[in-house]
C-alpha positions in Angstrom: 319.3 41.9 147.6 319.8 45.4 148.3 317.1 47.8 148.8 318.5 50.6 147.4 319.7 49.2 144.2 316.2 48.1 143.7 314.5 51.7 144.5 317.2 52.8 142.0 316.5 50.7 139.3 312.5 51.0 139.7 313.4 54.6 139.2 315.0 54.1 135.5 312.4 51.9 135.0 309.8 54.4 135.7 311.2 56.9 133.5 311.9 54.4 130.8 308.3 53.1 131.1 306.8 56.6 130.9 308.2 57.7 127.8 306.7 54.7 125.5 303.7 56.4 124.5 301.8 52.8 123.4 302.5 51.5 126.9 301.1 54.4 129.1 298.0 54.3 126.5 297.3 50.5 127.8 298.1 51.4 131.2 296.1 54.0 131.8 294.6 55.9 129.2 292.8 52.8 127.4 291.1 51.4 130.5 289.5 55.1 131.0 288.0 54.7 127.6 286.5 51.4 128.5 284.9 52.5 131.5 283.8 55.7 129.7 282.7 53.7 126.6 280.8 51.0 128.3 279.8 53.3 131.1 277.4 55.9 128.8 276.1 52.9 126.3 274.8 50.7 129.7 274.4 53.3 132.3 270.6 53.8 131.9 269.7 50.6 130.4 266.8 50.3 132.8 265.4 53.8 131.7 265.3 52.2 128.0 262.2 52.5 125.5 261.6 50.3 122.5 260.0 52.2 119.6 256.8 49.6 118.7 255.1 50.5 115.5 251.3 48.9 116.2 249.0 48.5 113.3 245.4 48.5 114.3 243.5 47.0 112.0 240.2 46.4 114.4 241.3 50.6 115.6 236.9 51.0 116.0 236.6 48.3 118.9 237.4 49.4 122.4 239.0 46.0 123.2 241.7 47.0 120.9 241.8 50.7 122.0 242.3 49.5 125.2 245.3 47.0 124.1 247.2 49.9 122.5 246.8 52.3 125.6 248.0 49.7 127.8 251.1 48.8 125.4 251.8 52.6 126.0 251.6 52.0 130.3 253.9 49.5 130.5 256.7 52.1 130.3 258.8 49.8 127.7 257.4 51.2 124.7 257.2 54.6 122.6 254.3 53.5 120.2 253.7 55.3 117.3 250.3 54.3 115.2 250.6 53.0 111.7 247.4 53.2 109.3 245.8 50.3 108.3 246.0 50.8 104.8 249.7 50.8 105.1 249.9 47.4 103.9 251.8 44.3 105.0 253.2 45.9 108.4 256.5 43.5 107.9 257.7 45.0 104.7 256.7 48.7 106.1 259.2 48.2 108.8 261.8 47.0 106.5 261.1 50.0 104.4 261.7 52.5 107.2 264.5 50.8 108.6 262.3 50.0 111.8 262.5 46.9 113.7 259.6 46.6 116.3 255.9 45.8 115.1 252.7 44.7 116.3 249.2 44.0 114.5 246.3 44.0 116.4 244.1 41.6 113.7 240.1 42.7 112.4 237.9 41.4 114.8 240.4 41.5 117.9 237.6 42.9 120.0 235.0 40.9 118.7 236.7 37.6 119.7 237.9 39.5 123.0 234.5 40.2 124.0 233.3 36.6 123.4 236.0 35.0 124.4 237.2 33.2 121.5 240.9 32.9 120.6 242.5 35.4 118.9 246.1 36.6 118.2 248.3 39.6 117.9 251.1 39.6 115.9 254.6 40.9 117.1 257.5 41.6 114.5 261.2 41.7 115.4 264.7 42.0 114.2 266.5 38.9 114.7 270.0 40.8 114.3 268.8 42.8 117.3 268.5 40.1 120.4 268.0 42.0 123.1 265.2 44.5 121.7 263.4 41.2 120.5 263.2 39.8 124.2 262.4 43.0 125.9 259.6 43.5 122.8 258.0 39.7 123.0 258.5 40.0 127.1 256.3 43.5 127.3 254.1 42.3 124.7 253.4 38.8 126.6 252.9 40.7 129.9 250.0 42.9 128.4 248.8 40.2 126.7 248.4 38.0 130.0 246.8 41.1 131.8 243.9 41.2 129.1 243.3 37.6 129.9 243.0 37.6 133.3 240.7 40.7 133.2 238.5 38.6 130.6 238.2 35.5 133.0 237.3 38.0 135.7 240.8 37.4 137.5 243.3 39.5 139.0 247.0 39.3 139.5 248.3 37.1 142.7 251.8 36.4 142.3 253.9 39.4 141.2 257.6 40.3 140.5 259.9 42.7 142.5 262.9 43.0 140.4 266.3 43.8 142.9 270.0 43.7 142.0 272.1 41.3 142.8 274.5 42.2 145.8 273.3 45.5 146.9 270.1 47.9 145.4 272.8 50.9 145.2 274.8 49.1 142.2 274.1 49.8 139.0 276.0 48.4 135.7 279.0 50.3 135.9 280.0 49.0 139.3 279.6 45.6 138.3 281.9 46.8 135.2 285.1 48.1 137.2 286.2 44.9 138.8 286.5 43.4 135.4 288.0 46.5 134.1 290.9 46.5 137.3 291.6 42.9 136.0 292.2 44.0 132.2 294.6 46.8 134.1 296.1 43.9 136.3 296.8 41.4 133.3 297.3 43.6 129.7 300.4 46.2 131.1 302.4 43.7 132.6 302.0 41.2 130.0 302.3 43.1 127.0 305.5 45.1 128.8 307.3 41.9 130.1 306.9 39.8 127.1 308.3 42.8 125.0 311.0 44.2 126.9 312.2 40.9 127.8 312.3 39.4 124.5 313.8 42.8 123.2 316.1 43.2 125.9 317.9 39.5 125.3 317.6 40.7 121.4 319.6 43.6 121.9 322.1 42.0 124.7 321.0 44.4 126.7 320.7 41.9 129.8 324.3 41.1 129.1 325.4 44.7 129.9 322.7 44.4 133.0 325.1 41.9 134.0 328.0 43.5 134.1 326.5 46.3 136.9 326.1 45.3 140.4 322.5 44.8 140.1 321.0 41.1 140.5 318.4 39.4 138.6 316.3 39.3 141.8 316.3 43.0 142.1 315.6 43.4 138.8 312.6 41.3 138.9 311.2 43.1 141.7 311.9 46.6 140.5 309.9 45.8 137.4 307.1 44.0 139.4 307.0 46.8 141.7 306.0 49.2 139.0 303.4 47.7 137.8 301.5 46.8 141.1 302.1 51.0 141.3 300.4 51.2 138.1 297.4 48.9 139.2 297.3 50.9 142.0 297.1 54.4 140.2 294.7 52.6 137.2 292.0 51.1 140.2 292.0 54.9 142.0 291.5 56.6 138.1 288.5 54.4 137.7 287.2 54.1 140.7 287.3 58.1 141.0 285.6 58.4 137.3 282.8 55.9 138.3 281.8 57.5 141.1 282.3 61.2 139.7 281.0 60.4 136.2 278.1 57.3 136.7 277.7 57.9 140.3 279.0 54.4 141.3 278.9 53.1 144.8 281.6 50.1 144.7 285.2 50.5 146.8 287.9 48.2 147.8 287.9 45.9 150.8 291.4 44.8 153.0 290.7 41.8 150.7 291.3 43.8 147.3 294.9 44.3 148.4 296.1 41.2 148.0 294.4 40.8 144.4 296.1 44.2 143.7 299.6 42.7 144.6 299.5 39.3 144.0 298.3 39.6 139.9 300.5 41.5 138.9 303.1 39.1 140.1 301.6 36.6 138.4 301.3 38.7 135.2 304.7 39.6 135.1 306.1 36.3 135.5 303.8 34.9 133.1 305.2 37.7 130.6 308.9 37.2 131.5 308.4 33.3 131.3 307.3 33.8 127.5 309.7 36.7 126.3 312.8 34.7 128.0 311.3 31.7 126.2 311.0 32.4 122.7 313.6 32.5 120.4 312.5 35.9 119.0 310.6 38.9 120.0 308.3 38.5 117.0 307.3 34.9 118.4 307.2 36.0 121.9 304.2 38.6 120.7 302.5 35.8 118.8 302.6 33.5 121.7 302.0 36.4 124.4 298.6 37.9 122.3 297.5 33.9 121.8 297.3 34.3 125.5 296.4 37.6 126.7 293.3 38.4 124.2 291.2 34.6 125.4 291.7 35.8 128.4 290.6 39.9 128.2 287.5 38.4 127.0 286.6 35.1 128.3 287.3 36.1 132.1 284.4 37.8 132.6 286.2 41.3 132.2 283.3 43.0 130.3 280.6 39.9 130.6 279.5 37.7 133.2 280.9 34.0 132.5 277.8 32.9 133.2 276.5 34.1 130.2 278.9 31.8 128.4 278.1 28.4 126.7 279.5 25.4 129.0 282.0 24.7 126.9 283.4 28.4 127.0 282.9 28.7 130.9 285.0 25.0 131.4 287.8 27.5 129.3 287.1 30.3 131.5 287.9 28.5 134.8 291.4 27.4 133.2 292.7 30.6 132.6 294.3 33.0 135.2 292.5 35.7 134.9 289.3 34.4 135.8 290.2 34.1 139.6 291.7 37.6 139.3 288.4 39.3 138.1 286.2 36.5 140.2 287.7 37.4 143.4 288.1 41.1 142.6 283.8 40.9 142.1 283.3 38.6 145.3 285.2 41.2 147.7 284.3 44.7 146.0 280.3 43.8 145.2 279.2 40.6 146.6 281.2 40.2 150.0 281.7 36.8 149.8 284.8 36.6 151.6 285.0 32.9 151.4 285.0 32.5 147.8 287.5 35.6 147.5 289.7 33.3 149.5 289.6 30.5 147.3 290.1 32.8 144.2 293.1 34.4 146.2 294.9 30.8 147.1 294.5 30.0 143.7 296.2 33.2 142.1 298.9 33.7 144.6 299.7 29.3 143.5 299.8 30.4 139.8 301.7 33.9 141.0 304.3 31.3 143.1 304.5 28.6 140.1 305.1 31.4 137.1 307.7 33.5 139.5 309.5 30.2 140.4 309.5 29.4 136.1 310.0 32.7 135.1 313.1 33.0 137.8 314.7 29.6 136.6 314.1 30.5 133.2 315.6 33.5 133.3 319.5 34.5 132.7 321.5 37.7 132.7 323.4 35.5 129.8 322.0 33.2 127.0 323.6 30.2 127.6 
């Protein structure tokens, strides 16, 4: 293997690389609109407020007063009165398109004061999750506040809410290990499944034969480029969280090898299907069955843990996984150790793919 044939090679490569439009866009381009895109919908999720639309129907007590103005402390909500003689607050919201409500029932501070049981009423949208939890959680909290004051109690235990990892991190940072793995697996699959089925299509491996360069050179020219790319990709979003969210998360030693070894594995994996299939059409069919399970159940954009078991048992098959696990063990949590065992396990599937794709692999169909 000579050096300077592969540097040459790497540089056609390069050049050949850079002038498909669709492949620079996945390389680079579409992993700063992820970032960017994710980035300004979740950066300030904790600064959130719900609009609540509260209908007091018992609006002359001071118990119920006194409910509404402490709905408005809790910092979660933006609550805008609606008259009583607005009717059935359900169909009022569905009216307006709104999707937060509360009733405060006549004789709320009647029952308060004597300490008989009485109920608010909270109205969500099931298509909207998230809004419903943070409403029913805020609500529950006041709620539990108003009973302790009526049995002449105070709060004890409380709740200091911290992030995971470090107290600097916010959402983005947790975003852009996943987002280097999506860089680390989609270029050199996509590529390698393409230009290798292409290239046998077209004989152009034949005529590769016929120059002094080696299958072996080639191979590492072309994984050479793309552990360049990663390399660019991780700087580009690691500069535009920091410049643009105000991110605190950078590489460790123990990135490196993450950096190196997955697109190793990625490229074999992609070589190993385009050499494989019998046409380039097939090879894209098998190579998106792949890739697109794994951009999204890897934990690229969502914790696995928010998975279903089943879907998490799939998770821990699939190579990604240990790329992105081990990329968020060494760049936010630390944990050494368990970067370790996600790095022994990707640089196996990196040695069992290259040693595949490699056998797999002719200048000349036989």
């Amino acid at each position: 293997m000579k050096p300077r044939r592969v540097l040459a090679y790497l540089k056609i490569f390069g050049r050949t690389y850079t002038r498909n439009r669709v492949g620079l866009f996945f390389a680079l381009i579409f992993p700063i609109i992820l970032i960017l895109l994710f980035g300004a919908i979740f950066s300030n999720t904790g600064s959130v407020v719900v609009d609540l639309y509260v209908q007091n129907l018992d609006h002359s007590s001071n118990a119920s007063q006194a409910f509404v103005a402490a709905l408005n402390h809790t910092g979660v909500f933006s609550v805008t009165m609606v008259s009583p003689t607005a009717g059935n607050l359900s169909d009022w919201l569905v009216s307006n398109g709104d999707t937060a409500g509360l009733v405060i029932p006549s004789g709320f501070g009647s029952a308060y004061v004597g300490h008989h049981a009485v109920n608010v009423t909270v109205f969500t949208d099931p298509a909207q999750a998230a809004t419903a939890g943070v409403v029913d959680g805020a609500v529950q909290g006041v709620v539990n506040g108003f009973n302790l004051y009526a049995a002449g109690a105070g709060p004890i235990v409380g709740v200091e809410s911290l992030n995971v990892g470090s107290q600097t991190y916010s959402y983005v940072d947790y975003l852009i290990p996943g987002l280097i793995g999506f860089s680390i697996l989609v270029s050199p699959m996509f590529a390698m499944v393409n230009l290798s089925s292409q290239y046998k299509k077209q004989k152009l491996f034949r005529q590769l034969s016929l120059t002094p360069l080696t299958r072996g050179e080639w191979l590492l020219a072309s994984i050479c480029w793309f552990i360049l790319l990663v390399f660019l990709s991780t700087a580009i979003m690691l500069a535009i969280g920091r410049f643009a969210f105000g991110t605190d998360v950078s590489p460790t030693l123990l990135t490196l090898p993450f950096l190196l070894l997955g697109p190793v594995l990625f490229v074999s994996l992609g070589l190993l299907l385009g050499t494989v299939s019998k046409t380039p059409e097939s090879a894209a069919i098998v190579g998106n069955l792949i890739t697109f399970p794994m951009m999204f159940l890897s934990g690229t954009f969502f914790p696995v843990s928010l998975f279903p078991p089943y879907l998490q048992t799939v998770a821990h098959v699939l190579p990604l996984y240990y790329v992105v696990d081990g990329l968020n063990e060494t760049m936010i949590f630390g944990n050494w150790h368990l970067a370790l065992v996600d790095l022994a396990v990707v640089g196996a599937l990196a040695l069992v793919f290259f040693v595949a794709a490699t056998r797999a692999f002719r200048w000349q169909e036989e």
